[in-house]
N, C-alpha and C positions, 0 to 999 in steps of 0.2 A: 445473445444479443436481444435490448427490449425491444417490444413490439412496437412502432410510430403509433399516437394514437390517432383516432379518424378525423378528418377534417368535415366533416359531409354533415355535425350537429346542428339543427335548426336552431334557431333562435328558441324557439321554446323550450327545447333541450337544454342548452345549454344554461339558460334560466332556471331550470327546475335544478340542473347540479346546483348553479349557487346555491340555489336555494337552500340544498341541503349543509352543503360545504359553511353557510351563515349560521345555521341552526346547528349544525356540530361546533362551531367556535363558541357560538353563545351558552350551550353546556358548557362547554371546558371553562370560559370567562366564569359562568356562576359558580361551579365548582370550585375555583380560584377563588372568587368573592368570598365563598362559605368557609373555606379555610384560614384566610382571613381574617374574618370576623369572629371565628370559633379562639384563634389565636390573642384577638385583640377587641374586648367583647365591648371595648367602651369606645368605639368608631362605629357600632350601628345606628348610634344616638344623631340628635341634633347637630346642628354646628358647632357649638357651645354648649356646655352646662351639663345637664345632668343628659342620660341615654334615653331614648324615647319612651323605654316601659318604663325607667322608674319616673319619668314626667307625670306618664300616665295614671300609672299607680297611685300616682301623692296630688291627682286632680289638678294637674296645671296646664292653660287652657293655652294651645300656640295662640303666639300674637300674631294678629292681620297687618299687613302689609299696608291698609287704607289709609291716606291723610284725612282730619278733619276740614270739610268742606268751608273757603273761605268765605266770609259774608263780603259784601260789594263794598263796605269802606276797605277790606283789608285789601282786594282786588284793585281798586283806586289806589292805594298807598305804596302798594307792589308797581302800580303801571307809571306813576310820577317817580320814585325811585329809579326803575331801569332808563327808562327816559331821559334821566340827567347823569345816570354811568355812561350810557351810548354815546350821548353828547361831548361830557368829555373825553370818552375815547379817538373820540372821531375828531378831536379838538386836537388833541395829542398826537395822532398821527399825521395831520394836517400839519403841525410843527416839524414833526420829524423830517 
């Protein structure tokens, strides 16, 4: 017959098992991961295109995520544009 286990763990305790219980998944996961990739060596890459060492290798620089900052006409011609989509939205559903 197995033994009940205790009820009587503090909070702390019982904190420190997860803890470990997280830390033994997260090996198993990376060892998963590693075999994986061992398996299928052109998923360690990018999203697209070539695998990060050979990017690296052949000098190509990731792209930034940054837009070019708008000057105050483009800001102005963006703010009179949505202005008159709103409008006739709001025109349109007032019909509806």
């Amino acid at each position: 017959m197995e033994e009940p286990l205790p009820t009587s763990l503090s909070r702390n305790e019982l904190n420190g098992l997860a803890r470990v219980g997280a830390q033994a998944r997260l090996a198993e996961i990376d060892r998963e991961r590693q075999s994986i990739l061992r398996a299928f060596p052109d998923l360690s890459g990018g999203r697209r295109g070539r695998p990060a060492k050979k990017r690296a290798a052949a000098g190509v620089r990731a792209r930034r995520g940054r837009r070019r900052a708008m000057s105050a006409a483009e800001r102005r011609a963006v703010s009179i544009r949505m202005k008159k989509y709103w409008a006739g939205r709001r025109k349109a559903k007032a019909k509806g």
